[in-house]
SEDO-826429 format. One record per residue (C-alpha): residue in three letters; chain; x, y, z. Coordinates in steps of 0.02 Angstrom, whole numbers, plus 50000, padded with zeros to 5 digits. Example, Ala and Ser with C-alpha at 12.3 -4.5 7.8 and 13.67 -1.06 7.14 Angstrom:
BEGIN
+-----+-------+-------+-------+-------+
| res | chain |  east | north |    up |
+-----+-------+-------+-------+-------+
| ALA |     A | 50615 | 49775 | 50390 |
| SER |     A | 50684 | 49947 | 50357 |
+-----+-------+-------+-------+-------+
// end
This chain:
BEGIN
+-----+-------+-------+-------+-------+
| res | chain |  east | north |    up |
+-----+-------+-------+-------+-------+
| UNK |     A | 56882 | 50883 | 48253 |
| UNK |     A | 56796 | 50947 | 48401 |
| UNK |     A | 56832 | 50943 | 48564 |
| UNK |     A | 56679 | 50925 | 48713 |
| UNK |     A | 56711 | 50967 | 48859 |
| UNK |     A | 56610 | 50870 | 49002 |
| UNK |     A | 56571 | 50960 | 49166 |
| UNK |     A | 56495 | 50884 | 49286 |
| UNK |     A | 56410 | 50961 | 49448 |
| UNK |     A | 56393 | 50864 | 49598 |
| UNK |     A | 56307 | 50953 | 49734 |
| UNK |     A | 56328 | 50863 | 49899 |
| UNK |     A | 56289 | 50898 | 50064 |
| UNK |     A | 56386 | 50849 | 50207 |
| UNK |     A | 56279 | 50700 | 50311 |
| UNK |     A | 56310 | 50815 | 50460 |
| UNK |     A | 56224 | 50960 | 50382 |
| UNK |     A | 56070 | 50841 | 50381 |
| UNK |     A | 55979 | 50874 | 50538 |
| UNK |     A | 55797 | 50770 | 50589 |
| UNK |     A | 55648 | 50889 | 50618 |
| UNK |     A | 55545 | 50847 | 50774 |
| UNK |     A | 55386 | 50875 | 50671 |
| UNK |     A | 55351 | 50886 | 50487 |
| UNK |     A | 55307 | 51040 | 50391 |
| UNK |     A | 55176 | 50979 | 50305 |
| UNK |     A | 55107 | 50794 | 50324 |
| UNK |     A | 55162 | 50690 | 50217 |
| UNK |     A | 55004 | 50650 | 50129 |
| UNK |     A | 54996 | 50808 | 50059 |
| UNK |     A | 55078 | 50833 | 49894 |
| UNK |     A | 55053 | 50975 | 49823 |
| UNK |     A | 55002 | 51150 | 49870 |
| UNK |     A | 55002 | 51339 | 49772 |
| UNK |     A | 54965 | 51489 | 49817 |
| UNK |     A | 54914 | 51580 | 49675 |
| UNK |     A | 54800 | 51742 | 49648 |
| UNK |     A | 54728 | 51867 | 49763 |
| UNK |     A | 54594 | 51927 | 49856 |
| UNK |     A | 54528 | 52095 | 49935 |
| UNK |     A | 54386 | 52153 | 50040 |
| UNK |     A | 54374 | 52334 | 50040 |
| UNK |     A | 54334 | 52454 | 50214 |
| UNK |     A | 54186 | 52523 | 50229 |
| UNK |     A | 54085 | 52640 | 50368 |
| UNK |     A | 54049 | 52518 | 50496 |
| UNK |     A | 54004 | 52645 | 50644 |
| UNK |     A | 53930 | 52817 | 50626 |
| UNK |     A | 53893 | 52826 | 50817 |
| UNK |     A | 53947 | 53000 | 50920 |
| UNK |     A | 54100 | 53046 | 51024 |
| UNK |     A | 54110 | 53103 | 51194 |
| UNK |     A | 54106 | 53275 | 51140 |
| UNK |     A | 53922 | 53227 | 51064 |
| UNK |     A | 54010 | 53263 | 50890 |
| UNK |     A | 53976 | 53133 | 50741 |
| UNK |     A | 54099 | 53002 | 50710 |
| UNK |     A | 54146 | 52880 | 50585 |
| UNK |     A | 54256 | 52718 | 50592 |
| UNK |     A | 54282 | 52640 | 50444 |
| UNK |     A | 54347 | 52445 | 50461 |
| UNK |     A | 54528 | 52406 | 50371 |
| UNK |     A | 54527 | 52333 | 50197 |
| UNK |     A | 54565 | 52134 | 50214 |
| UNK |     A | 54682 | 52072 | 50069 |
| UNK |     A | 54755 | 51910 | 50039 |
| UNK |     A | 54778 | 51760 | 49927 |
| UNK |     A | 54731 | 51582 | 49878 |
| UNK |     A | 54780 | 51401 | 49926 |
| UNK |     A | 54769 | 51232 | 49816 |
| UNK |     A | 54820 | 51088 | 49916 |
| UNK |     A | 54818 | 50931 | 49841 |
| UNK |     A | 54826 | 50773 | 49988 |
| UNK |     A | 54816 | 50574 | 49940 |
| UNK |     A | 54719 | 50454 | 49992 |
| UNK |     A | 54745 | 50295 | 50070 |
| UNK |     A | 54710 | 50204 | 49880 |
| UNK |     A | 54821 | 50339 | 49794 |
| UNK |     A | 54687 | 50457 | 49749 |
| UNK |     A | 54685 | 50649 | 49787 |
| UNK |     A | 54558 | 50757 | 49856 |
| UNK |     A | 54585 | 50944 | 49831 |
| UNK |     A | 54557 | 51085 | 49973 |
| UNK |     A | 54540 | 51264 | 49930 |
| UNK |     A | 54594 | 51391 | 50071 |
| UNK |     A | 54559 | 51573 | 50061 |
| UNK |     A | 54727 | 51649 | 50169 |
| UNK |     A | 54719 | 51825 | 50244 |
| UNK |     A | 54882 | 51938 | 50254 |
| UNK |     A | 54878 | 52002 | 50427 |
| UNK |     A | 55014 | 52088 | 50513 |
| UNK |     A | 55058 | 51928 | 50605 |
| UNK |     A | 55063 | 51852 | 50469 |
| UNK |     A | 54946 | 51718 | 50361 |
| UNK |     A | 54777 | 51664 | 50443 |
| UNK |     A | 54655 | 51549 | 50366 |
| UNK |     A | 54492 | 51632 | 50317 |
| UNK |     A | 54410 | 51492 | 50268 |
| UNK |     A | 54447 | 51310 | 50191 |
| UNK |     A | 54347 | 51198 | 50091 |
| UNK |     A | 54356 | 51037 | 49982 |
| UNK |     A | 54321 | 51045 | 49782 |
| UNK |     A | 54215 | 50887 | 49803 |
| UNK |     A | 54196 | 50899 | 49608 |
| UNK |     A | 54384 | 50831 | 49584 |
| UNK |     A | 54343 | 50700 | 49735 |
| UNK |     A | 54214 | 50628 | 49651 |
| UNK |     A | 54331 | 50586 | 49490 |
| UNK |     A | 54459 | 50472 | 49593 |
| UNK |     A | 54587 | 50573 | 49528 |
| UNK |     A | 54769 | 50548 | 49541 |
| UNK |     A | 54836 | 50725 | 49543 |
| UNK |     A | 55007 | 50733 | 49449 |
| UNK |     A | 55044 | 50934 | 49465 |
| UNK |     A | 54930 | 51080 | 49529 |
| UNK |     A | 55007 | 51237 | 49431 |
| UNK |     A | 54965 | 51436 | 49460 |
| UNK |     A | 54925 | 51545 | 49291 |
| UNK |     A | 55088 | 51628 | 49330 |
| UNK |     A | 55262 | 51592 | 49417 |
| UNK |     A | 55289 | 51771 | 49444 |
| UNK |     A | 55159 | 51787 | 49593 |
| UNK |     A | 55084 | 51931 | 49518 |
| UNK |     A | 54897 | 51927 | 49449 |
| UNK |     A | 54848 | 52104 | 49357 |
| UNK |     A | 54654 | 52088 | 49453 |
| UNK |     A | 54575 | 52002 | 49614 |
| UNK |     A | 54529 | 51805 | 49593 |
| UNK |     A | 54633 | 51654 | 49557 |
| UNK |     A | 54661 | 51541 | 49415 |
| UNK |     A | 54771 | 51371 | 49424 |
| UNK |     A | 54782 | 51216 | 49328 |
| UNK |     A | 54745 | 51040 | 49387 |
| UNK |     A | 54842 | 50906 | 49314 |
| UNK |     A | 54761 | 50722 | 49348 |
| UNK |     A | 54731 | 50533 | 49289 |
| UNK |     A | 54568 | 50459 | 49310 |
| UNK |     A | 54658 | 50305 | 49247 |
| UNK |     A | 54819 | 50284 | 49333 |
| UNK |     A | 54905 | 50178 | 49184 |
| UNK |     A | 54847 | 50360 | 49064 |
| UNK |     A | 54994 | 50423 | 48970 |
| UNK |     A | 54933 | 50579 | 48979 |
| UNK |     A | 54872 | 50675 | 49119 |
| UNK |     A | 54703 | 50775 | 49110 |
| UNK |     A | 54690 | 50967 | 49131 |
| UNK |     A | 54537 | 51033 | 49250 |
| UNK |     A | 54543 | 51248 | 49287 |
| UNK |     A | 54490 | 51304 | 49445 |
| UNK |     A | 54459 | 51489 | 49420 |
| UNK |     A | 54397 | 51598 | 49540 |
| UNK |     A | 54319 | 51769 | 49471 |
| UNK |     A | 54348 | 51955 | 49552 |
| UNK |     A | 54180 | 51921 | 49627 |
| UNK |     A | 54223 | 51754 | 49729 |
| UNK |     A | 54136 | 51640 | 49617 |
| UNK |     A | 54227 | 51461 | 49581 |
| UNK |     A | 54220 | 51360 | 49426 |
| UNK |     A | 54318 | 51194 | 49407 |
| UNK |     A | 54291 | 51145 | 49224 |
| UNK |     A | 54397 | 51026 | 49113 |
| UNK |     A | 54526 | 51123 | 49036 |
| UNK |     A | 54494 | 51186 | 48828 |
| UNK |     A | 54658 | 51204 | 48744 |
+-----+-------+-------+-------+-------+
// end
């Protein structure tokens, strides 16, 4: 006979520990968001102009770097539209480069279930981004859909239905 032992983990925090915000984080109509990928724009010779000593001179402008946003945000009647943001790392820290919506996954009526990066490890081997978008255009489906939005070392974006 065999004897199982039971544990059981109850992680509680104490009510007091619980303290209101005075503003959110995020709004609360937005429901999920990655940041996958990565993107770099490299320096080149932007001024070949002269000195004060009349000698030549050449500044070259700092290589920008940074990564990739999904942000999935509902709708009043449930459905999700999907922004893309590209993020710059700056030495102050993030700043949006530019932000758009994927009107291709607005146009479905999709309810997004899960928006999920190619890896969990943060780390992509070459510039671009590639994440998986889980939705229903029916929201009684069993089964969600898979769409990829894939972004190439170039900057070009594809959303296409998932092939597995």
């Amino acid at each position: 006979m065999h004897k199982v032992l039971l544990m059981t983990l109850c992680l509680a925090l104490p009510a007091g520990s619980l303290v209101a915000q005075e503003s959110a984080i995020l709004p609360p109509n937005v429901i999920f968001v990655t940041s996958t990928g990565y993107w770099q724009e490299n320096g080149d010779a932007a001024d070949s102009g002269q000195d004060r000593g009349g000698n030549a001179k050449a500044t070259a402008s700092a290589a920008r770097r940074g990564y990739y946003k999904l942000i999935a945000v509902r709708q009043a009647d449930g459905t999700a539209q999907i922004h893309l943001q590209q993020i710059a790392s700056t030495p102050t820290g993030p700043e949006v480069v530019s932000s758009a919506e994927l009107e291709e996954f607005t146009a479905l009526k999709a309810y997004v279930t899960d928006i999920r990066p190619e890896t969990s490890t943060g780390i992509t081997p070459q510039p671009g981004m590639f994440a998986t978008v889980y939705l229903k255009t029916d929201p009684g489906a069993t089964e969600p859909e898979s769409w990829t939005v894939l972004i190439d070392e170039l900057g070009d974006i594809r959303i296409e239905r998932a092939t597995n």
